[in-house]
GUROMI-354860 format. One line per field, with one value per atom (N, C-alpha, C): atom name; x, y, z; residue number from 1. Coordinates in Angstrom, 1 decimal. Each point is the difference from the previous one (the first is absolute). Layout:
// residues N
atom: c(CA/...)
c1: c(X/...)
c2: c(Y/...)
c3: c(Z/...)
n: c(NUM/...)
//
This chain:
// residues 98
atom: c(N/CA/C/N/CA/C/N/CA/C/N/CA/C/N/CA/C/N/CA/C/N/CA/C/N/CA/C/N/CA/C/N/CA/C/N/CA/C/N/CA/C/N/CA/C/N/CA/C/N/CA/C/N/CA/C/N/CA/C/N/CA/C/N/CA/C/N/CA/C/N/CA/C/N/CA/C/N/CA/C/N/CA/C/N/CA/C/N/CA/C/N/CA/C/N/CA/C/N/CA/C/N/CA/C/N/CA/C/N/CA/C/N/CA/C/N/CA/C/N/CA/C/N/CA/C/N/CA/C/N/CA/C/N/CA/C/N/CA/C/N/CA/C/N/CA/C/N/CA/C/N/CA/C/N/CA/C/N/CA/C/N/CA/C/N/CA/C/N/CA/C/N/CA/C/N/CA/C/N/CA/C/N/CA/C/N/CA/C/N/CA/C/N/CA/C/N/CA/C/N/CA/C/N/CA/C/N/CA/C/N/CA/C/N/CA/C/N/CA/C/N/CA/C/N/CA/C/N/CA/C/N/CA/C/N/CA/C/N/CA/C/N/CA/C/N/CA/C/N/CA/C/N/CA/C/N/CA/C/N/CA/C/N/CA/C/N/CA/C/N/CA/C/N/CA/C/N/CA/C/N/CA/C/N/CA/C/N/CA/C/N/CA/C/N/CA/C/N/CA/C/N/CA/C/N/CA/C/N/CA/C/N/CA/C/N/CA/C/N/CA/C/N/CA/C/N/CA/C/N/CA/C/N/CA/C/N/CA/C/N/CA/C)
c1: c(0.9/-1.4/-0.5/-1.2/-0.6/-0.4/-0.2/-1.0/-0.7/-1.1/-2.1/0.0/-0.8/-0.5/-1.6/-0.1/-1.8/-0.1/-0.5/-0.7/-1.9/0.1/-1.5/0.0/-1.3/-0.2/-1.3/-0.2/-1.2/-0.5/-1.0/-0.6/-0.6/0.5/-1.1/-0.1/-1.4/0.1/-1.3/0.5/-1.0/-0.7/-1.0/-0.4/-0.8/-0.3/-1.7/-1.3/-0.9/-0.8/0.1/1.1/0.1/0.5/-0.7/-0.3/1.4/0.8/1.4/0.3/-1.1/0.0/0.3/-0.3/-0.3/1.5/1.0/1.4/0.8/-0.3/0.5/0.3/-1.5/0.0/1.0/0.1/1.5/0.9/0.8/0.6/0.3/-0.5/-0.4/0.1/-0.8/0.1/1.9/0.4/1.7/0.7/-0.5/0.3/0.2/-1.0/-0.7/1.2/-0.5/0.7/1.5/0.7/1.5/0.4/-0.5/0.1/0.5/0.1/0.3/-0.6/0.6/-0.8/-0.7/-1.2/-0.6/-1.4/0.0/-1.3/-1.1/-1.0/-0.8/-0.7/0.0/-0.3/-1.2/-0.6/-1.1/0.5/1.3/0.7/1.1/1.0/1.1/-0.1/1.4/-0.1/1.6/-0.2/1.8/0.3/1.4/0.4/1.7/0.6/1.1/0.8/0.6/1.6/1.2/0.7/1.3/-0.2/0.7/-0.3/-0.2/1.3/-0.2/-1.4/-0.7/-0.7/-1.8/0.1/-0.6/-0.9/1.2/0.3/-0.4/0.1/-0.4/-1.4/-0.5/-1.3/-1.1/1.0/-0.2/-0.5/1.3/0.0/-0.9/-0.6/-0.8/-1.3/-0.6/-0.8/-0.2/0.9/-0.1/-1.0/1.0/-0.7/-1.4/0.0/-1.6/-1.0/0.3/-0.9/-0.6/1.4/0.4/-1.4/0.7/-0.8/-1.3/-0.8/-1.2/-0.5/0.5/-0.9/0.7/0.8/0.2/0.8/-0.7/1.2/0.6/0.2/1.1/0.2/0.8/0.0/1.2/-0.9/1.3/0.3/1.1/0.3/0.8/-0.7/0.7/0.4/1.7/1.0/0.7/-0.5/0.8/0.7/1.8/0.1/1.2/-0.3/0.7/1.5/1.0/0.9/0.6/0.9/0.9/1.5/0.7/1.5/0.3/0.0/0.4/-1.1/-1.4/-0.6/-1.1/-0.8/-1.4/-0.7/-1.2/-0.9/-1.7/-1.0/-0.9/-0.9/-1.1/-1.4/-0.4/0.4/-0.4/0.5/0.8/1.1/-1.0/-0.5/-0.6/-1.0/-0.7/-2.0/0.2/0.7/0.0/-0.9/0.4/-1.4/-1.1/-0.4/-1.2/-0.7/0.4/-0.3/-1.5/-0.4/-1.1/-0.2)
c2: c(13.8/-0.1/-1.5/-0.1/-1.2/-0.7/-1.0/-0.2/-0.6/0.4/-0.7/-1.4/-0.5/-1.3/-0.5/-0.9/-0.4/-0.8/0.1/-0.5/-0.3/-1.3/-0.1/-0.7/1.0/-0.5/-0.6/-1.2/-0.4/-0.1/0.7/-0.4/-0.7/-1.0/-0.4/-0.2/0.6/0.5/-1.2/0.2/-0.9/0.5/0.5/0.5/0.0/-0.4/-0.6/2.0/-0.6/1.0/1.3/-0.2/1.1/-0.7/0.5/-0.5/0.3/-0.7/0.0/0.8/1.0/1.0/1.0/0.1/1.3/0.2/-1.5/0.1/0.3/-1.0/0.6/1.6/0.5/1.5/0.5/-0.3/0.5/0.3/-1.1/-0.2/0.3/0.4/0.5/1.8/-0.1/1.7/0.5/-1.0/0.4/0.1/-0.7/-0.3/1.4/0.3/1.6/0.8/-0.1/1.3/0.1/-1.3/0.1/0.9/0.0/0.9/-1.2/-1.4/-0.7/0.1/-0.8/-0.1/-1.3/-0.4/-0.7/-0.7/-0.7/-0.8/-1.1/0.5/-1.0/-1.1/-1.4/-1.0/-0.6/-0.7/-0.9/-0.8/-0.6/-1.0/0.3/1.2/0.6/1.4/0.7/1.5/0.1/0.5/0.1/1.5/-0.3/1.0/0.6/0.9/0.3/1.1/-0.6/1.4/-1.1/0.9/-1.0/-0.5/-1.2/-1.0/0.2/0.8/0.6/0.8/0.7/0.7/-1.0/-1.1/-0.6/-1.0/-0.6/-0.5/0.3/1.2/1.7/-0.1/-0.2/0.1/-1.2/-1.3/-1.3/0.0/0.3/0.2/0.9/1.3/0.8/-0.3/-1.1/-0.4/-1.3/-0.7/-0.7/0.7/1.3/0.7/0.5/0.4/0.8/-1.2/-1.4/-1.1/-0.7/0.1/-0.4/1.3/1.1/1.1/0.1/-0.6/0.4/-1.7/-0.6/-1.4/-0.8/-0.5/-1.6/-0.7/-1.6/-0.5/-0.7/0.0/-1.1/0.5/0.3/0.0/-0.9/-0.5/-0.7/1.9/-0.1/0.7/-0.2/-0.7/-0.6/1.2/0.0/0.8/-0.4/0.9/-0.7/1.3/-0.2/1.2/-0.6/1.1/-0.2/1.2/-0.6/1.2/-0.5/1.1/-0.7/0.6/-0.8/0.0/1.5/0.3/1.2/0.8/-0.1/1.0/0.3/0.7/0.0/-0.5/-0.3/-0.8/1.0/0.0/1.5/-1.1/0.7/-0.5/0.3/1.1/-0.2/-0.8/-0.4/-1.1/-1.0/-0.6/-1.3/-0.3/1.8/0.3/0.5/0.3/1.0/-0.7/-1.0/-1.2/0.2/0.1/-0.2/1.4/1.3/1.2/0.0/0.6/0.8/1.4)
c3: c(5.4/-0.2/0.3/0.7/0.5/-1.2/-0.2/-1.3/0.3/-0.8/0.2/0.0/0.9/0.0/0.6/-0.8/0.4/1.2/0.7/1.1/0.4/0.3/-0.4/1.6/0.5/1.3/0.5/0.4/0.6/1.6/0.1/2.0/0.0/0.9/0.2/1.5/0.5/1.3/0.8/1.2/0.7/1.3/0.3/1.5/0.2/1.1/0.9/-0.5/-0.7/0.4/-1.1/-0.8/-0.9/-1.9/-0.5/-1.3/-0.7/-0.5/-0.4/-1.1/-1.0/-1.0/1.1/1.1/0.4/0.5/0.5/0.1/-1.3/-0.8/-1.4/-0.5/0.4/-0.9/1.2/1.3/0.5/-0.1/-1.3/-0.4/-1.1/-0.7/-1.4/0.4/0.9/0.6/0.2/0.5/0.4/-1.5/-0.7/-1.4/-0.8/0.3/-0.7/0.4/1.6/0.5/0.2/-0.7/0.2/-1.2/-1.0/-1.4/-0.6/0.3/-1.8/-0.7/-1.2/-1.3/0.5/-0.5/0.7/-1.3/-0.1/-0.5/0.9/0.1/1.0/-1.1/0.6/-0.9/0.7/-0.2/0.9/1.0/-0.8/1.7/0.7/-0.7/0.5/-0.4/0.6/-0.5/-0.9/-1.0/-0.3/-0.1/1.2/-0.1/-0.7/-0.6/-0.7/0.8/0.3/0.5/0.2/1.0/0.2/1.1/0.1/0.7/1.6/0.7/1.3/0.2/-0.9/0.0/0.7/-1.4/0.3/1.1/0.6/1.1/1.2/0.0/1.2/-0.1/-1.4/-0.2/0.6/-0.3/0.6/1.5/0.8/1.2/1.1/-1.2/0.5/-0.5/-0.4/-0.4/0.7/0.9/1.1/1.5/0.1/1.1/0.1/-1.4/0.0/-0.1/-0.5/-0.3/1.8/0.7/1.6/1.0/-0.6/1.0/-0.4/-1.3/-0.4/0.8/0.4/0.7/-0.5/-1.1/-0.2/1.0/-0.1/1.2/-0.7/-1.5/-0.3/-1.6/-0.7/-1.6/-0.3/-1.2/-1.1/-0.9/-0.6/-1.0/-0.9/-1.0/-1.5/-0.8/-0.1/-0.8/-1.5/-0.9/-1.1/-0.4/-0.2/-0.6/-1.2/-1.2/-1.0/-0.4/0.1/-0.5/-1.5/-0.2/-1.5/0.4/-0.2/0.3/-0.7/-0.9/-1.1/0.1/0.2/0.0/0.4/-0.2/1.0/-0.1/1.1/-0.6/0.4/-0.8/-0.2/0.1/0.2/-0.1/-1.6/-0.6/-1.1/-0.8/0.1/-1.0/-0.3/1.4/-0.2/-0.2/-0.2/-0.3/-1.1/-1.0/-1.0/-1.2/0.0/-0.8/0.5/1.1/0.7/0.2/-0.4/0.1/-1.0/0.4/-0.6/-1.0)
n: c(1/1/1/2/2/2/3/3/3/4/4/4/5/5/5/6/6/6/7/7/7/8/8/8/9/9/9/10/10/10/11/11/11/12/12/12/13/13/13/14/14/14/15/15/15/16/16/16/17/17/17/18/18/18/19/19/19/20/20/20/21/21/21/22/22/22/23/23/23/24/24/24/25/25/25/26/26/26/27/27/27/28/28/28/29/29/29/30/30/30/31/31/31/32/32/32/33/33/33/34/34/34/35/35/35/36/36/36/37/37/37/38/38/38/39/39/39/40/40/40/41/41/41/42/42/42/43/43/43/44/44/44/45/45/45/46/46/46/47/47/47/48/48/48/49/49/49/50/50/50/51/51/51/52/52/52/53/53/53/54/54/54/55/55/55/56/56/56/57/57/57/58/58/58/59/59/59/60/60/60/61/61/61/62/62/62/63/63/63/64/64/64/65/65/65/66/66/66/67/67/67/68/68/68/69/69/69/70/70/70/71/71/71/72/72/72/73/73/73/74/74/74/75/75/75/76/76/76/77/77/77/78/78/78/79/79/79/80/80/80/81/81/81/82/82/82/83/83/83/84/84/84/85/85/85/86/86/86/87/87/87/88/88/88/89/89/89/90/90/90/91/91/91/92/92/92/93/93/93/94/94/94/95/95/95/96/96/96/97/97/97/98/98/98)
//
């Protein structure tokens, strides 16, 4: 078994003539459609699976950002694992739940 890890991803996209939300939701779109678990935030998106999984997600979120117009992206990666065990989105919202 793989075990879960968080991943927190940021675009930031650059290109002549096209408003950089509209690369974003690009990106956010591949997000959706890969089937992770996934939380959208105001400055990043965090996403939870296993690491390889993730990554794929990374990488295919390069292409769609590239083919919708950007000519240049930073993308700020933070990911968290735990040696022994997983690491959830809920673990670290379960205070902050509603």
């Amino acid at each position: 078994m793989k075990k879960k890890v968080n991943m927190a991803v940021q675009i930031l996209p650059w290109a002549t003539g096209i408003h950089p939300y509209k690369i974003v939701d690009e990106a956010i779109s591949v997000i959706k459609k890969s089937g992770v678990k996934h939380l959208v935030c105001p400055f990043e998106t965090v996403m939870e699976g296993d690491y390889a999984t993730l990554m794929q997600v990374v990488e295919d979120i390069h292409t769609a950002c590239y083919k919708a117009g950007a000519e240049q992206l930073v993308c700020n990666i933070k990911i968290q694992t735990n040696a022994i065990g997983e690491v959830t989105i809920e673990d670290k919202m379960e205070l902050y739940s509603e």
